[in-house]
C-alpha positions as MATLAB code, in Angstrom:
seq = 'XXXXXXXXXXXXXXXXXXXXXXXXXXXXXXXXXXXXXXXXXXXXXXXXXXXXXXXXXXXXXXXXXXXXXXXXXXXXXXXXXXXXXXXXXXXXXXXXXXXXXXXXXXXXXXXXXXXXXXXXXXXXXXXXXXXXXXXXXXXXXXXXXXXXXXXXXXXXXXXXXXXXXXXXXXXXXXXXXXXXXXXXXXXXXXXXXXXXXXXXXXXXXXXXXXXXXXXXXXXXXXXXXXXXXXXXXXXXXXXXXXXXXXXXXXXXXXXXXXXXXXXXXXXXXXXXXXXXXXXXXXXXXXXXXXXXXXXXXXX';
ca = [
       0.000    0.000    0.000;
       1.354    3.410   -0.762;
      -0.268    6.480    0.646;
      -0.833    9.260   -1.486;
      -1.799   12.015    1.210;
      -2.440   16.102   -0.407;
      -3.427   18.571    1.414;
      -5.412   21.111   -1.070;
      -6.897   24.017   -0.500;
     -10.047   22.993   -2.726;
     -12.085   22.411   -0.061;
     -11.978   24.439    3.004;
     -13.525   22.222    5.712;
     -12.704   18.230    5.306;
     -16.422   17.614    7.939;
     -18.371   14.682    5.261;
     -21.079   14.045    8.273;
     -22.278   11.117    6.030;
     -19.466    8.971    6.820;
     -20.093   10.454   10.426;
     -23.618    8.620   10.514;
     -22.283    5.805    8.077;
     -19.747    4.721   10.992;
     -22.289    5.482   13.976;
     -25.411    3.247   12.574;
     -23.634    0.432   10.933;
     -20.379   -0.210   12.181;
     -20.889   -2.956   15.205;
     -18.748   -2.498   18.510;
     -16.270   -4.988   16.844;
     -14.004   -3.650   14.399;
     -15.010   -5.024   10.912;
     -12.283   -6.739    9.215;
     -11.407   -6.107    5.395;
     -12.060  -10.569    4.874;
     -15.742   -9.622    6.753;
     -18.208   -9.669    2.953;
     -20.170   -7.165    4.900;
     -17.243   -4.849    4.354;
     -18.522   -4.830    0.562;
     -22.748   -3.382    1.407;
     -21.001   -0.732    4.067;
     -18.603    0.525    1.758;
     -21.709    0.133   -1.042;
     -23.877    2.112    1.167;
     -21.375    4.732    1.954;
     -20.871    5.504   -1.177;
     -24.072    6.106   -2.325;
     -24.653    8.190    1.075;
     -21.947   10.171   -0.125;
     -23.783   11.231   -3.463;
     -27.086   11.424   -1.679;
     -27.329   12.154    1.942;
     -30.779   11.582    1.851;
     -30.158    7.787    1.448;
     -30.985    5.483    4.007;
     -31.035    1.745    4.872;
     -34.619    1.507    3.488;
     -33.698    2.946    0.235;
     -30.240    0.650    0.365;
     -33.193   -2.121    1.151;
     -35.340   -1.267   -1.745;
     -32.415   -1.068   -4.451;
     -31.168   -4.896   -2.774;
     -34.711   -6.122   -3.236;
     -33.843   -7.259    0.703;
     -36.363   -5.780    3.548;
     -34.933   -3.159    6.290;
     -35.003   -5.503    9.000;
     -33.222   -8.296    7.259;
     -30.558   -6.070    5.624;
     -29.813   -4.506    9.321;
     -29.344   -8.136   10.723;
     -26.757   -8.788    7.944;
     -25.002   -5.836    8.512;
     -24.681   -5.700   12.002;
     -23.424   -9.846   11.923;
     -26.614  -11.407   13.144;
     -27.260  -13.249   10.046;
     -25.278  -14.407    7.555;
     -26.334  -15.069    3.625;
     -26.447  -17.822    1.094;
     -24.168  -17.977   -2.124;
     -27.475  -17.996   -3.936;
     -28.833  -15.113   -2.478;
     -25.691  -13.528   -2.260;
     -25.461  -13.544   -6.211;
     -28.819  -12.165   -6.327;
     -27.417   -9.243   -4.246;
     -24.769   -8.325   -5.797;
     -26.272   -8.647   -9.749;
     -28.718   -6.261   -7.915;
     -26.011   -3.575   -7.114;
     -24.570   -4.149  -10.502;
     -21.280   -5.384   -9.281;
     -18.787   -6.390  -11.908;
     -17.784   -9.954  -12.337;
     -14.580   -9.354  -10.026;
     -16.224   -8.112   -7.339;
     -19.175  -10.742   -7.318;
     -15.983  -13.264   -6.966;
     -14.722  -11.740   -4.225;
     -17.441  -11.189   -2.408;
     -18.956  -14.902   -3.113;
     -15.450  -15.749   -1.659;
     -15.768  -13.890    1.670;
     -19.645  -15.624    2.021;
     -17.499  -18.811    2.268;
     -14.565  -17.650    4.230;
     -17.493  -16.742    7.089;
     -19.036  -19.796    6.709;
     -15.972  -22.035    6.722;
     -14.296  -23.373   10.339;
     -11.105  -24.840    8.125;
      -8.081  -22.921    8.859;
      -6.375  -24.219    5.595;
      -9.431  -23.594    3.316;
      -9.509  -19.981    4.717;
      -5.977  -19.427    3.912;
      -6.634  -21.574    0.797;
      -9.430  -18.143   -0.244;
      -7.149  -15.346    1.537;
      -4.582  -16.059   -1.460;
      -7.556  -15.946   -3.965;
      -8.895  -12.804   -2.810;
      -5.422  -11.290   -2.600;
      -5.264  -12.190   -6.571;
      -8.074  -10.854   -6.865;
      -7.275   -7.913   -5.120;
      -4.036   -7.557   -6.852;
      -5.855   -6.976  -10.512;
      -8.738   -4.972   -9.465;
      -7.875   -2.742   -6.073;
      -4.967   -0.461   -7.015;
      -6.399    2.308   -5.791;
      -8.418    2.841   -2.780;
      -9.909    5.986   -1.724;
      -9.788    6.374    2.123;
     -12.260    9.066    3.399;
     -11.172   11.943    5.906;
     -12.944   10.513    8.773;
     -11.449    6.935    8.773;
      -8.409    8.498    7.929;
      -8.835   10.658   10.866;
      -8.370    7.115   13.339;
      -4.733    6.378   11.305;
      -3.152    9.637   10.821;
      -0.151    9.070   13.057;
       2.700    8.058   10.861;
       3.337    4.380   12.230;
      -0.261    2.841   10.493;
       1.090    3.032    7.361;
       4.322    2.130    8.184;
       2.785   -0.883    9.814;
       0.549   -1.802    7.065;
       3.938   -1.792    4.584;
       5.773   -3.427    7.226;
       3.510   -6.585    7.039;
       4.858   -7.012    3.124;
       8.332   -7.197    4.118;
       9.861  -11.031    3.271;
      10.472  -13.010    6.281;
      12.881  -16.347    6.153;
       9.599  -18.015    5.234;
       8.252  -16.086    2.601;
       5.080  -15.144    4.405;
       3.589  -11.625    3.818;
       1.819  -12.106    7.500;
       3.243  -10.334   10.641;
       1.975  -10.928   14.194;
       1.755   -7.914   16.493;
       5.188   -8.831   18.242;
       6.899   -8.957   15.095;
       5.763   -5.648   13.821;
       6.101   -3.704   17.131;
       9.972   -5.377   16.994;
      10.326   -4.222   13.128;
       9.267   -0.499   13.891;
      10.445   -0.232   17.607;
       7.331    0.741   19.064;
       6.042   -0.303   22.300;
       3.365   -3.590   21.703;
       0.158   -2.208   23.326;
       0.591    1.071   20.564;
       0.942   -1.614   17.853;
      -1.942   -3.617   19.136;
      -4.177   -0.782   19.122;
      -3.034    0.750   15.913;
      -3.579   -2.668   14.019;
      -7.121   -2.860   15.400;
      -7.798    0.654   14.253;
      -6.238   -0.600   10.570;
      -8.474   -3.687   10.853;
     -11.384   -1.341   11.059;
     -10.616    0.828    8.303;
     -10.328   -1.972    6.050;
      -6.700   -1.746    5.036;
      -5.273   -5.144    6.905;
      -7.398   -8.316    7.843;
      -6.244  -10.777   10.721;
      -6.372  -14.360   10.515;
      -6.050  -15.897   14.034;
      -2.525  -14.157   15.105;
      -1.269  -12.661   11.829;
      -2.254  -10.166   10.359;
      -2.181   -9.302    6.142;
      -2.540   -6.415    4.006;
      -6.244   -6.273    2.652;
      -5.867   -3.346   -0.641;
      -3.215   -2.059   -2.919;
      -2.879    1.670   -3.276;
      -4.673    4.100   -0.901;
      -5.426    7.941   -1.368;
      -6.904   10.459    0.106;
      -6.852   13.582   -1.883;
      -8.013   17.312   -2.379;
      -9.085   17.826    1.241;
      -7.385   20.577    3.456;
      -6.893   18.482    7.045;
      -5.384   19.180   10.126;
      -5.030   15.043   10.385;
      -3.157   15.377    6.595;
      -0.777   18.033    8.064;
      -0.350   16.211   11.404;
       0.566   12.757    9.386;
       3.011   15.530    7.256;
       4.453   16.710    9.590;
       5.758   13.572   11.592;
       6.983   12.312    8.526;
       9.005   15.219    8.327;
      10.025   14.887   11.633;
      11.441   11.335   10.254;
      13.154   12.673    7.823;
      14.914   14.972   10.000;
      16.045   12.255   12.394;
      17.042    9.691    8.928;
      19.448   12.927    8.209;
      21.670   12.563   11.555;
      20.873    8.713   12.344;
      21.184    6.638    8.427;
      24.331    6.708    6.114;
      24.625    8.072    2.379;
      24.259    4.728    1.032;
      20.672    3.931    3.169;
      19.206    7.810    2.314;
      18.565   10.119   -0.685;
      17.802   13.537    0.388;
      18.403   16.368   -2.478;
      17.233   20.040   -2.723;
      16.341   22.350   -5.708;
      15.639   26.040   -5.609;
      14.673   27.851   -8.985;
      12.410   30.396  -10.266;
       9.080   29.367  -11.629;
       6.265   31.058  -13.609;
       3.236   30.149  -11.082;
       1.115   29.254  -14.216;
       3.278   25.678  -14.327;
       2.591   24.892  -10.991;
      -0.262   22.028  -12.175;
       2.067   20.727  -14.337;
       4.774   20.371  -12.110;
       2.222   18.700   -9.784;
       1.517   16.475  -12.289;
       5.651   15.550  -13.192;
       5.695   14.985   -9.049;
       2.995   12.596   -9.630;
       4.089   10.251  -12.394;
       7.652   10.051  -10.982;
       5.999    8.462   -7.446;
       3.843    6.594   -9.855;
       7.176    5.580  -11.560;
       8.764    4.746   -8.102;
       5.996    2.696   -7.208;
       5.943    0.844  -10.331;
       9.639   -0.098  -10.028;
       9.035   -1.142   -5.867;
       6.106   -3.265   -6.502;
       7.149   -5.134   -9.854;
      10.260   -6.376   -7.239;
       8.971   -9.536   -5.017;
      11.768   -9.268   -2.019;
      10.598   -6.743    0.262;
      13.852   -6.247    3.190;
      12.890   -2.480    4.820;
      10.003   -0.004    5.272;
      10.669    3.439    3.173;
       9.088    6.826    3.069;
       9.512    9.015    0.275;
       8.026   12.627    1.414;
       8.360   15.420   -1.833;
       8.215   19.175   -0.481;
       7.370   21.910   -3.434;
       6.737   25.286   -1.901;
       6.793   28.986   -2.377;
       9.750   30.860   -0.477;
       8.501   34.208   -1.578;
       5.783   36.195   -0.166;
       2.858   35.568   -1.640;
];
């Protein structure tokens, strides 16, 4: 997963209150985990709260052909669905073929008690995943719950190649990795877990989605989570060696009319970067690559 975190000036107050209610009367007091198939309807109902805030469970009802009371039970865990009728959801929400897969899968990794047969559909929804999830837009107030710098590092640190080539990390081994005290780690997996961006399976826990961004939002959570990366980079200046850093400054004069294109040059080289990173199986160490452009003069 690589962040992609702007902080624009587009929109002056980052406050969507539908994801607000979305959280408050769906969500149940256990974190929902990214390999839970009722991720799928909450993020389906989100986002058609977020283009009509006037949308509610009965409409969500009415467009699944489902009634209130039995969509409710589903969502909140109470009841769980067939394969059959879980098809006939899903053609009703117009879900492309990929994403009736995966979600078909997840039915039977919540009906299965088989520890190898859930691992056995883990590693088919991670192909899955792999073609179909490269980007993943995270909304301001989930992001809100992970802004503090170690969540993503966490998240990459669960790629990273151990001896036996298992891209699953418990909470021991990741505190260890990122030298932070356990009970943080615990809690900032959980929080991760809920979001949707790692699942657990028993002790270990996996990445759940490729790419994530969260863009064109002025935050005071995207300047926080910029600013202790910063802070990072400062320490990585005195602490790591020439050969374990890149840091590099240029100062010119610009005509201000460029300035989207310049954005967009920033862009493709991370995309570039990440391209390079990800077409590489080993994965040894966490990295963060932070790009400053600013104005020195007054405005």
């Amino acid at each position: 997963m690589k962040s992609k975190l702007k902080d624009s000036n587009n929109i002056e107050s980052g406050e969507p209150g539908e994801s607000i209610e979305f959280i408050k009367h769906l969500e149940p007091t256990e974190p929902i985990e990214h390999n839970d198939f009722r991720y799928f309807l909450k993020e389906e109902f989100h986002k058609r709260k977020l283009k009509n805030e006037l949308y509610s469970i009965r409409a969500f009802a009415r467009d699944t052909q489902t009634s209130p009371s039995f969509l409710v039970s589903i969502l909140q865990g109470r009841r769980s669905l067939s394969e059959s009728r879980a098809l006939d959801l899903a053609d009703q929400l117009k879900w492309n073929e990929t994403k009736k897969k995966a979600f078909l899968l997840l039915i039977r990794y919540a009906k299965t008690t088989r520890e190898s047969l859930k691992m056995e559909i883990l590693g088919e929804l991670a192909k899955l995943r792999n073609k179909s999830l490269t980007k993943w837009q995270l909304d301001l107030n989930r992001f809100r719950l992970i802004a503090d710098w170690y969540h993503f590092a966490l998240v990459e640190a669960i790629t990273l190649t151990s001896e036996n080539k298992t891209a699953a990390k418990s909470a021991v081994e990741l505190a260890n990795l990122l030298s932070l005290p356990l009970w943080q780690t615990e809690e900032a997996l959980e929080r991760l877990c809920s979001v949707g961006l790692i699942h657990r399976t028993g002790k270990l826990y996996q990445k759940s989605v490729g790419h994530v961004m969260i863009e064109d939002i002025s935050s005071g959570a995207i300047k926080e989570h910029h600013r202790q990366v910063i802070a990072h980079s400062l320490a990585a200046l005195q602490t790591q060696s020439l050969e374990e850093r890149e840091f590099s400054t240029t100062t010119f004069a610009i005509d201000a009319a460029l300035i989207p294109q310049i954005k967009e040059k920033i862009r493709a080289f991370r995309q570039d970067l990440e391209n390079l990173v990800e077409a590489h199986p080993a994965k040894t160490d966490v990295y963060s690559l932070a790009v400053q452009f600013f104005r020195l003069t007054k405005s």
